[in-house]
Structure formats: structure tokens, C-alpha cells
C-alpha positions in Angstrom: 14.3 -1.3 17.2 16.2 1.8 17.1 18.9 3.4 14.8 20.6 7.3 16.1 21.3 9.6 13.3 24.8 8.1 13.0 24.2 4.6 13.1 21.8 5.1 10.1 24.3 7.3 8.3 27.1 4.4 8.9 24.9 1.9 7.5 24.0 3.2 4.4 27.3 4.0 3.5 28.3 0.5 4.0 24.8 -1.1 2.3 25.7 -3.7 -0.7 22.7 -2.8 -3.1 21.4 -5.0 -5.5 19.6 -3.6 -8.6 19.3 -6.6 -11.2 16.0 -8.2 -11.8 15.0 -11.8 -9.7 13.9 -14.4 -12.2 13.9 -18.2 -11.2 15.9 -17.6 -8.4 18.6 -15.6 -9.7 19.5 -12.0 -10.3 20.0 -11.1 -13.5 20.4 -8.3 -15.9 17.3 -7.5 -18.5 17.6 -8.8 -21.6 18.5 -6.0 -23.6 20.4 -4.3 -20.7 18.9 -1.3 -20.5 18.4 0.4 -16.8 16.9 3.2 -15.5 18.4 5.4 -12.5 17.1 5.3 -8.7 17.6 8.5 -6.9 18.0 9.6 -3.3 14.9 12.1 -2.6 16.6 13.5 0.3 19.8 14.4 -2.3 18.8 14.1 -5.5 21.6 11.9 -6.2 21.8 8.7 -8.2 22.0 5.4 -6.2 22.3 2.9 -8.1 21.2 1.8 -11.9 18.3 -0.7 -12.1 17.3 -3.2 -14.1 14.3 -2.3 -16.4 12.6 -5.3 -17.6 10.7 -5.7 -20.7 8.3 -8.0 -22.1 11.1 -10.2 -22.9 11.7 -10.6 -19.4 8.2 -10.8 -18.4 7.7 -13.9 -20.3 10.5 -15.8 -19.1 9.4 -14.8 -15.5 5.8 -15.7 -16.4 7.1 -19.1 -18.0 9.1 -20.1 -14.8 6.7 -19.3 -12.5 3.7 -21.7 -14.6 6.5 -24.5 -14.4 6.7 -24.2 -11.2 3.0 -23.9 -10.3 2.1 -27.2 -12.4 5.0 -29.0 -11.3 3.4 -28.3 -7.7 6.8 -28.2 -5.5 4.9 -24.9 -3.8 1.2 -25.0 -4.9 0.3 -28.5 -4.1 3.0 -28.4 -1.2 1.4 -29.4 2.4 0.4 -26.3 3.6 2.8 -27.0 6.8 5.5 -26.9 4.5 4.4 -23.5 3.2 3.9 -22.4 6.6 7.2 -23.3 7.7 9.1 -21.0 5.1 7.3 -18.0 5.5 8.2 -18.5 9.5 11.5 -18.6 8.3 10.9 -16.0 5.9 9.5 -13.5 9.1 12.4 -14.1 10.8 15.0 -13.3 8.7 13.2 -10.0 8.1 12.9 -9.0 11.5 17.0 -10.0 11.5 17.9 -7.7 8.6 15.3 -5.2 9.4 17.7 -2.4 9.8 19.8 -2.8 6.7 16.0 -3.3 5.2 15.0 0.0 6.4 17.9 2.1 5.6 17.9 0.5 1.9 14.3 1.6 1.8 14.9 5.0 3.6 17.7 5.8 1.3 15.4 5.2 -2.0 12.2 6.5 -1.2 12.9 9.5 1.3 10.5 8.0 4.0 12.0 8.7 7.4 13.8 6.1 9.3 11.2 5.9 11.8 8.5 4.7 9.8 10.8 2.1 7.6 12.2 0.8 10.9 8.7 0.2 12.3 7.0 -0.8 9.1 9.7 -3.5 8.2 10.9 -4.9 11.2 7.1 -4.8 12.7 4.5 -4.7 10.1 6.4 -6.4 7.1 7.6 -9.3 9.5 4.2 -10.2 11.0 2.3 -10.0 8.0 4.5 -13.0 6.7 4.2 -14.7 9.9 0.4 -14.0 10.0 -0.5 -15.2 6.7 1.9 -18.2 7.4 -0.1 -19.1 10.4 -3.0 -18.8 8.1 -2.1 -21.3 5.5 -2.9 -24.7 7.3 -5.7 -23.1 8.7 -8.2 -22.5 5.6 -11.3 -25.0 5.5 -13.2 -25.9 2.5 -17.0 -27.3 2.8 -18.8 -30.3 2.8 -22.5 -28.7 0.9 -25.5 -31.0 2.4 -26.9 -33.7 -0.1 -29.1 -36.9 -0.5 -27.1 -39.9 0.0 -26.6 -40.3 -3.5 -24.3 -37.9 -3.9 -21.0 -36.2 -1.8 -20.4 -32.5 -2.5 -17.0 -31.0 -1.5 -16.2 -27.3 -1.9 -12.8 -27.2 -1.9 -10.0 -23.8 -2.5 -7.2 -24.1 -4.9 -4.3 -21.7 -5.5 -5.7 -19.4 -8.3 -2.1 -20.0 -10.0 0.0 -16.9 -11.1 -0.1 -14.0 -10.0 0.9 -10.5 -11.2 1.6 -7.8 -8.1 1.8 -4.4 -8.7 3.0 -2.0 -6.2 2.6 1.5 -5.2 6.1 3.2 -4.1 4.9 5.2 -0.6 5.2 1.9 1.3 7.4 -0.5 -0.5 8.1 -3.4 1.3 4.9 -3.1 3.3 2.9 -3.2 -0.2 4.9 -5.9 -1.2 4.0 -8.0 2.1 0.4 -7.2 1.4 0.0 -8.5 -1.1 2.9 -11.2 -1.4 2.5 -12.8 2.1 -1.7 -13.9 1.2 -0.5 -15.1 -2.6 2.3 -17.5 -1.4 0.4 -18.9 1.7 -2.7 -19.5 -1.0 0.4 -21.4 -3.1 0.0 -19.1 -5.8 3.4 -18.0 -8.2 4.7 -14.6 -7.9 5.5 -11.8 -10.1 6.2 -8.6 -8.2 6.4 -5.3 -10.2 8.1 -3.0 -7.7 7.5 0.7 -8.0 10.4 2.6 -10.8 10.5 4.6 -8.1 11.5 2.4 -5.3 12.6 -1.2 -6.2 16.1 -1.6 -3.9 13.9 -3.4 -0.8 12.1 -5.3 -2.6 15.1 -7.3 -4.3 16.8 -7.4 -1.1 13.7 -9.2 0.4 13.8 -11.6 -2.6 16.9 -13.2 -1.7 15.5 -13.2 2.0 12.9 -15.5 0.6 15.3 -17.6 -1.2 17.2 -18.2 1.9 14.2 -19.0 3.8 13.4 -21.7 1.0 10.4 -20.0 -1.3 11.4 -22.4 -4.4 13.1 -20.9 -7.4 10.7 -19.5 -9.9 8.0 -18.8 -7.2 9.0 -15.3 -6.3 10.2 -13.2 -9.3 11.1 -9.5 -9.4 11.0 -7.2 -12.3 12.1 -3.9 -11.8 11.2 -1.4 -14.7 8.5 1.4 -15.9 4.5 1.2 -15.4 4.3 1.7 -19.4 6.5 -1.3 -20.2 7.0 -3.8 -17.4 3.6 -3.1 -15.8 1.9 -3.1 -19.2 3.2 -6.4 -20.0 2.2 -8.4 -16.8 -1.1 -7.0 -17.4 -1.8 -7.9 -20.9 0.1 -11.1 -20.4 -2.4 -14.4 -21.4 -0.6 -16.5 -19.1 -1.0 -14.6 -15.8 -4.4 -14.9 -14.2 -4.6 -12.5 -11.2 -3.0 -9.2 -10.7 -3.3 -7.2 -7.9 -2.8 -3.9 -7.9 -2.3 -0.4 -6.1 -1.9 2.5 -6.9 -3.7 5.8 -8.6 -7.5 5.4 -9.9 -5.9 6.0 -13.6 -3.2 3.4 -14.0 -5.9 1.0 -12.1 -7.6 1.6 -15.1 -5.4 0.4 -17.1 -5.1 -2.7 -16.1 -8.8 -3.2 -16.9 -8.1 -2.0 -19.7 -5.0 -4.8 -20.5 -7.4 -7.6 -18.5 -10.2 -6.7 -21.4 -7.6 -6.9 -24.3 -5.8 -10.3 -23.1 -7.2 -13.1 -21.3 -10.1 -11.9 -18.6 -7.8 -12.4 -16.1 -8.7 -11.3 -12.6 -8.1 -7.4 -11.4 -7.8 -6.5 -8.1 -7.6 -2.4 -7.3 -6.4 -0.7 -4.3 -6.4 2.9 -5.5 -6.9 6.8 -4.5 -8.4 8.5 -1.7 -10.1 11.9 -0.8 -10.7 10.9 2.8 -12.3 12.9 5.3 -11.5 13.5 8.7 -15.2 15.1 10.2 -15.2 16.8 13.5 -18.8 17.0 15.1 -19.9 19.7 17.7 -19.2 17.6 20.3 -15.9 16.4 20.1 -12.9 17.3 22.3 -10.2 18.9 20.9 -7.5 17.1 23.1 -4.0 16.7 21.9 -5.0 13.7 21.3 -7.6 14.6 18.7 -5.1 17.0 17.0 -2.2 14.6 16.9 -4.5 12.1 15.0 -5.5 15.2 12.9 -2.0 15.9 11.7 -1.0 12.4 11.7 -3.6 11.3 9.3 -3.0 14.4 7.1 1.1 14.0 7.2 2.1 10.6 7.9 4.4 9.3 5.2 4.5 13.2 4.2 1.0 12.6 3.0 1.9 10.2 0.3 -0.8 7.8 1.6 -4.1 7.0 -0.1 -5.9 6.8 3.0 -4.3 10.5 4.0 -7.4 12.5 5.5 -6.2 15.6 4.0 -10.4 16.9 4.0 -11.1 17.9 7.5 -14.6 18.7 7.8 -15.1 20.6 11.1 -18.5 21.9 12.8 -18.6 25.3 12.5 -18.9 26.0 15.8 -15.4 24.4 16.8 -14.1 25.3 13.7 -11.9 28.3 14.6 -10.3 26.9 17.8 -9.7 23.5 15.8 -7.8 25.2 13.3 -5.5 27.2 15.7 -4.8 23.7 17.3 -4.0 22.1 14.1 -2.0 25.0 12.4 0.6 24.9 15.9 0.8 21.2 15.5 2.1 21.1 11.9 4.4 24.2 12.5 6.3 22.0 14.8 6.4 19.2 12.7 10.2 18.5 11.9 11.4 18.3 7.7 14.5 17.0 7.0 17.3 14.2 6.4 15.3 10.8 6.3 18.0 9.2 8.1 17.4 11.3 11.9 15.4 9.5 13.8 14.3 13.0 14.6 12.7 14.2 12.0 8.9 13.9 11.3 8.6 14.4 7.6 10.9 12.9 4.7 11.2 14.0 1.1 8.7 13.7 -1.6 9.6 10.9 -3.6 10.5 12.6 -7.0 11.1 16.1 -8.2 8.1 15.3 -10.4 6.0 14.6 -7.4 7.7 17.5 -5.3 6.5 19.7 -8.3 3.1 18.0 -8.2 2.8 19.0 -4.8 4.0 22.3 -4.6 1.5 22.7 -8.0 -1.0 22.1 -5.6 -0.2 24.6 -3.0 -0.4 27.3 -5.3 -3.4 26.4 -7.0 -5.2 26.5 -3.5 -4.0 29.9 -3.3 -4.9 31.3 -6.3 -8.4 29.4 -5.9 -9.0 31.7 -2.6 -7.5 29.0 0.1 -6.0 31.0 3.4 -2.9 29.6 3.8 -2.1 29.2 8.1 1.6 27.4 7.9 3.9 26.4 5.6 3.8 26.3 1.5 7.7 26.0 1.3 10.3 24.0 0.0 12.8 23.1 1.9 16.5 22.0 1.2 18.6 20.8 -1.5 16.5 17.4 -1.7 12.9 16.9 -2.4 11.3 18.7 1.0 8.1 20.2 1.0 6.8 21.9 4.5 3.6 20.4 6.1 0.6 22.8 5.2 -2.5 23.8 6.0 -5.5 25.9 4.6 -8.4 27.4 6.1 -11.4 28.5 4.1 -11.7 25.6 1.7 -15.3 25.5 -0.2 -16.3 22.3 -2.0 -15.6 23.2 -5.1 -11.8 24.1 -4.9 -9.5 21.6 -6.4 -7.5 21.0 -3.2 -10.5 20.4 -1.8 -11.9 18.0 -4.6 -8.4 16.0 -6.2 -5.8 13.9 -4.3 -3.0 15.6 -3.6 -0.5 12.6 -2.1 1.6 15.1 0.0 1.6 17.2 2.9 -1.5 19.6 2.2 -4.5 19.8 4.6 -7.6 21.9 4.3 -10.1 22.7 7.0 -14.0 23.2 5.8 -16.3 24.5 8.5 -19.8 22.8 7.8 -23.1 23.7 10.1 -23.7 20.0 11.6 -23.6 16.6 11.6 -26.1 16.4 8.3 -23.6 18.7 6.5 -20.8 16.9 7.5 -21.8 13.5 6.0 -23.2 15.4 2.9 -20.3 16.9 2.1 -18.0 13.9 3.0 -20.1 11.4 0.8 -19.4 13.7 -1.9 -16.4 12.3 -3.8 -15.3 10.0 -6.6 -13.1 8.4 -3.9 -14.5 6.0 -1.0 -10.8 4.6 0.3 -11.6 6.2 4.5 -12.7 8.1 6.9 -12.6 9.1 10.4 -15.4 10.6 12.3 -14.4 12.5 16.1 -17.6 12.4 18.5 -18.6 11.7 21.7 -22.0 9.7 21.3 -21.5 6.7 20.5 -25.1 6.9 18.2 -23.6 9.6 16.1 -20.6 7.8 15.5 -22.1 4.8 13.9 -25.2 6.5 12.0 -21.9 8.3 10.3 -20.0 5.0 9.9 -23.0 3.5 8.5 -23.4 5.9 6.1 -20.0 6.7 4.9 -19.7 5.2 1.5 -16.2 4.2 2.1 -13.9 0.9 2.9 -12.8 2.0 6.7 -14.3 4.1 8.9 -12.3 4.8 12.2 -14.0 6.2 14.9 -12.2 8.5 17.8 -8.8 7.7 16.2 -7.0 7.5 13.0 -6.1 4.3 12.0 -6.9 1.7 9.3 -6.9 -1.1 11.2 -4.4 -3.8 11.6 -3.8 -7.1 9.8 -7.1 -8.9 10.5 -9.1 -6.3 9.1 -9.2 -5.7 5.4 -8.9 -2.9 3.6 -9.9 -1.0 0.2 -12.2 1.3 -1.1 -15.3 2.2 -2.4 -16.1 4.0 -5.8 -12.9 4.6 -7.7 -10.9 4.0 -4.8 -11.3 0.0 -5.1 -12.6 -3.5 -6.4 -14.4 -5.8 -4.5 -10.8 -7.2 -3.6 -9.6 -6.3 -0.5 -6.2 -6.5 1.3 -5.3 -7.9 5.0 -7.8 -10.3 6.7 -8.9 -13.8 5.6 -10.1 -12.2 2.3 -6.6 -11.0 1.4 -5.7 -14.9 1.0 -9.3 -15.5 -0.8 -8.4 -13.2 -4.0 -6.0 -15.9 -4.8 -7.9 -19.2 -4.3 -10.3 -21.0 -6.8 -13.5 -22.4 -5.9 -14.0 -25.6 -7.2 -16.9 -27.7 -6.6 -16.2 -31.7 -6.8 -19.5 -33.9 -6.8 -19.1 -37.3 -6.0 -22.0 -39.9 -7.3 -22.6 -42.3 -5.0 -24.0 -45.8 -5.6 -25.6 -47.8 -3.8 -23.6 -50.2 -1.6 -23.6 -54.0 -2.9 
């Protein structure tokens, strides 16, 4: 699917938005009527004015959603039944996918390009994936004597709390959402302040495709209040999360203070890109060099901003690289031909910007760009040569379109230096023997190592981090559906016959 620069223009100037919050299948104001603004990136101007739920809110979400998990019309559902809806579900996204991608374009400053392909691609199948998958999850039958029959069966975990980041909105939200209503769990989805317009609009998407009222609820409104209260909420046993390492803490925090209830974390990322001796520098190389470092603008927690580079093919590496991300095209989300969106906020533009000059003043040799661009929130791709460990932009994540090149001596150095950071989201490793490559992926305390290629994976892989980049949870796979099952045990004594 493909939208010209006009086409995408037409549509958003014709796009109905909705903005009120989605509680047991309606939309509907907060209760105290207070909203908060949502802002073009590219323009700085004010879409629309969105509902900001509070606590209030939260608890009548909360209190439809356990109605309608103990009254089973979705949790004890044949999973069949489940399956069909999100089928349904997947196909009305792949129908709407443009209007979907515009809406999310126009509220989050990602280019058309990558909302196009995320929603009408990526979104769609992960509902029809994890739709397929719910009459397809076995329990056990554990061995016993013949006095006894032990069945280990899995049971929706119940409600659910999920918590998304705002670099990929509705992608995030399928995630996460997709796994939870296959297991038959109850949905609370806390969209990003910064971008909650896609996620309503898939809401009533769901509705059509016949997720039961009260299963899927959407509360737009602020980490600090809406988030807060989901996580400190006693009657919500899961919530999933992503986001930064701080607010993840948080929610451990809230889990600690309520009820215990269950925390998944999907959170930052330093991740390395290493380049061994031996590797081509193709194009091919390079364009997965830039790409990882400046897809999404760099607002991606797997972004391998750290490129660690032999020494010896350090030099020619960075020529390549600087070239590449000199060509790269900033600009008006809405072309089809532009490479790099705007930062999502003027706070984040400022964040970013913060850190090109501290790279500067730390010693960093700036090769290409630095610059703002435009009346919106536009930041030029950059790059830096002569990092050392120790500089910030070599140490903290930046989420934006910054990457530094450190030369290392050899393999040994490269792992060393990779390996040391708070952060274990990814990495990719570029080499030619196959040996190499996985003593480095085996030794890479991180959650994806890609080999040859950036990439992090695809939907039957999971994916999360080491350290403080992650839990134990995971998203994507057979394990994203297992964070919201129970395990319950049921031992049956047998008699003997008469």
C-alpha cells in the first residue's frame, strides 16, 4: 500500500478524529472533563483536545472490564470464537489502514512510510497471528500412579493493564493487545499523552469486529495520573509495560505499594552495532548501519546508535556512513519521500538537540548534521567520530537521530566494550566467519542479537531486554500470549473402580 504526497495531504484534511476516552464500549468524556492538547510534530499545531482520564475513570474501566472477565462472555469464550473476531479484527485494519496511518502520521510526526507499513502490515498480522494462536495453546497431562490424574491447564490471567510507549503507537498497542485478548484476558490500554488518536480509532475497529463491550478500554491521559492509577490499582493483575528504564520503575514501585500484581518491562536501549575486521563494507552493510541508528528518527529502543568498529576499517567505515546519513531526506511526514519525520515533542526535540551539544563540548567530532530543521520538530540525522567510553552520548540513550563511531583494536575489545552498559535491549554483530559471529552472540548480554543485518526479528521471535532494559517478560512469540495465562494445576484422586 501506497499513498503520494497529495493523497496523504487530502486525507488528513478530511480525517474525523476521535479524542474521548473508550470505556465499556463507548466513548466518553472523563469525568471531570478535563483534556489535554495533541500536537502536530511536523507543525506544532494543536489537533485535537483529548480526554485525560483520572482515577475516577480508571476504576470504572477497571470495574467493567472484571464484570466482564467473571461473567466469561470473552474469557471462558471457545477459543474459536475468540479467534474468529480478531480475524475480523485483522481485516478491518488492513481495510482502514490508510486513514489509520495518516491519523498516526499526523500525531506522532513518523513518516508515512513507516505508519503505512507498520499498520497495514505489521499491526494487521499480529492480530491475525495471535488469533491463529488462540485455539492452538495445549496444556499438560503430568505422569502419575493410577491413583491419581494430573492436568496442567492455562487460564486467562484476567485484567490487564497496557502501557504504551508513543514511537510506535499502534504497533505497541498490537503487541501487546493482540497476545492479552487471544489469552481471554480484559483490556486496559493506556495510550501514550503523546500519541493516543490511533489507538481510539482501532478501538471502535474492535468493537465492529465484535471484542465485547468492556473488554477493550482506552484511557487517554498523563503517565503521572492515568498511568499511575492503573498501576497502583488492587483490582488489575498484570500490566505490561514499555517504555524508559525510569517510569518502568515505577510501576514496581505502584505493584509493591498495591496488590503484587504482575509487571512486565520492555524498556531502554544502548545497543551496539560492532563491525569486526573482516566485514564488508557493502552498501548493504552501511544502509543497515544508518537504518538501525535512524529508523523512526532514532526514537527506537533497540536504535544501535553505538557503532563499535575495528580500528583498522574504522576510517573508511565512517566516510561510508557520514555520506549515507547526509543524503537522508528530513521533512513533511506526510511525502512518501522523505526519510526522517519530526521528533515527537519540542521537549524531546530539545532533548535531542541537548545531546548534540553535549557530545560536542565533551570532545565528539561532529561529520554531518547537528541542525534543526523547519518550523516543526526536525532534527538532522547525525553522526560523530571520536567517541571514547566514557562520553555521555556514548554512555545514555539518546532516542533520536545521533550516532557515534568508536574504533576498538579487535574482536576482544569490541565485546568488552559492548557488554559494558546498564542496557541489554540488542545488538548486531557484522562478520564474515560464521564462528566469530556466534562466540559474540553468545556472549552479548542482551535480548536479540542480529547477525549480518539489522533487524529484531519478526513476530515469532520474542523480544526484550536484558539488565534494565527488561523483565523476564517478553513480547512476540508464544511467550507474548504466556505473560497473560495462569498455571493452574487440577489433581484428580482416583478410586478404585467397583
Amino acid at each position: 500500500m501506497s499513498l503520494t504526497k497529495d493523497q496523504a495531504h487530502s486525507r488528513a484534511s478530511g480525517l474525523a478524529i476521535e479524542s474521548r476516552a473508550f470505556i465499556n464500549g463507548s466513548f466518553t468524556a472523563s469525568s471531570d472533563g478535563i483534556t489535554f492538547d495533541s500536537v502536530n510534530p511536523a507543525t506544532g499545531e494543536t489537533l485535537c483536545a483529548v480526554a485525560h482520564c483520572t482515577a475516577v475513570d480508571v476504576d470504572r474501566a477497571v470495574a467493567t472490564a472484571r464484570a466482564r472477565f467473571n461473567d466469561g462472555v470473552w474469557s471462558r469464550a471457545a477459543p474459536e470464537d475468540r479467534k474468529a473476531v480478531m480475524l475480523k479484527l485483522s481485516a478491518l485494519i488492513r481495510e482502514n489502514a490508510a486513514d489509520l496511518a495518516v491519523l498516526e502520521s499526523l500525531d506522532s510526526g513518523k513518516t508515512i512510510t513507516d505508519c503505512l507499513h507498520e499498520i497495514g502490515t505489521e499491526v494487521a498480522n499480529f492480530f491475525q497471528w495471535y488469533g491463529e494462536l488462540a485455539d492452538k495453546s495445549f496444556g499438560k497431562v503430568a505422569p502419575t500412579g493410577e491413583d491419581a490424574l494430573a492436568l496442567i491447564v492455562k487460564e486467562p490471567a484476567g485484567v490487564v493493564g497496557l502501557v504504551l510507549p508513543w514511537n510506535f503507537p499502534l504497533l505497541m498497542a498490537a503487541w501487546k493487545l493482540a497476545p492479552a485478548l487471544a489469552a481471554g484476558c480484559s483490556c486496559l490500554v493506556k495510550p501514550a499523552e503523546q500519541t493516543p488518536l490511533s489507538i481510539l480509532r482501532l478501538a471502535a475497529l474492535a468493537q465492529e469486529a465484535g471484542v465485547p463491550d468492556g473488554v477493550l478500554n482506552v484511557l487517554p491521559g498523563m503517565g503521572e495520573t492515568t498511568g499511575q492509577a492503573i498501576g497502583r490499582h488492587g483490582d488489575i493483575d498484570i500490566v505490561s509495560f514499555t517504555g524508559s528504564t525510569e517510569v518502568g520503575g515505577y510501576f514496581l514501585r505502584y505493584a509493591g505499594e498495591s496488590n503484587l500484581k504482575v509487571i512486565g518491562l520492555e524498556m531502554g536501549g544502548k545497543s551496539p552495532f560492532i563491525v569486526l575486521d573482516d566485514a564488508d563494507l557493502t552498501d548493504d552493510l552501511i544502509e543497515h548501519a544508518v537504518n538501525s541508528a535512524f529508523w523512526n528518527g532514532g526514537q527506537n529502543c533497540s536504535a544501535n546508535m553505538r557503532q563499535i568498529v575495528d580500528a583498522r576499517v574504522a576510517e573508511a567505515y565512517l566516510d561510508k556512513v557520514t555520506a549515507r546519513a547526509a543524503a537522508y531526506k528530513v521533512g513533511d511526514p506526510l511525502d512518501p519521500d522523505t526519510d526522517i519525520g519530526a521528533m515527537v515533542t519540542a521537549e524531546h526535540m530539545a532533548r535531542v538537540t541537548g545531546y548534540i551539544d553535549k557530545g560536542l563540548s565533551e570532545g565528539a567530532r561532529m561529520t554531518t548534521g547537528g541542525a534543526r530543521k523547519g518550523a516543526g520538530f526536525f532534527v538532522e540525522p547525525t553522526v560523530f567520530a571520536g567517541l571514547t567510553p566514557d562520553m555521555t552520548i556514548a554512555r545514555e540513550e539518546i532516542f533520536g537521530p545521533v550516532l557515534g563511531v568508536l574504533a576498538v583494536a579487535n574482536m576482544d575489545a569490541a565485546l568488552q566494550l559492548a557488554a559494558d552498559s546498564d542496557y541489554g535491549l540488542h545488538a548486531t554483530v557484522f562478520t564474515r566467519d560464521i564462528d566469530r559471529a556466534l562466540h559474540m552472540a553468545r556472549r552479548l548480554p542482551c535480548g536479540t542479537v542480529s547477525v549480518n543485518g539489522f533487524s529484531e526479528g519478526d513476530i515469532k521471535t520474542p523480544f526484550g531486554g536484558y539488565k534494565r532494559s527488561g523483565s523476564l517478560a517478553r513480547d512476540n512469540g508464544v511467550e507474548a500470549m504466556e505473560q497473560y495465562l495462569q498455571t493452574k494445576t487440577i489433581w484428580i484422586c482416583q478410586g478404585a473402580p467397583s
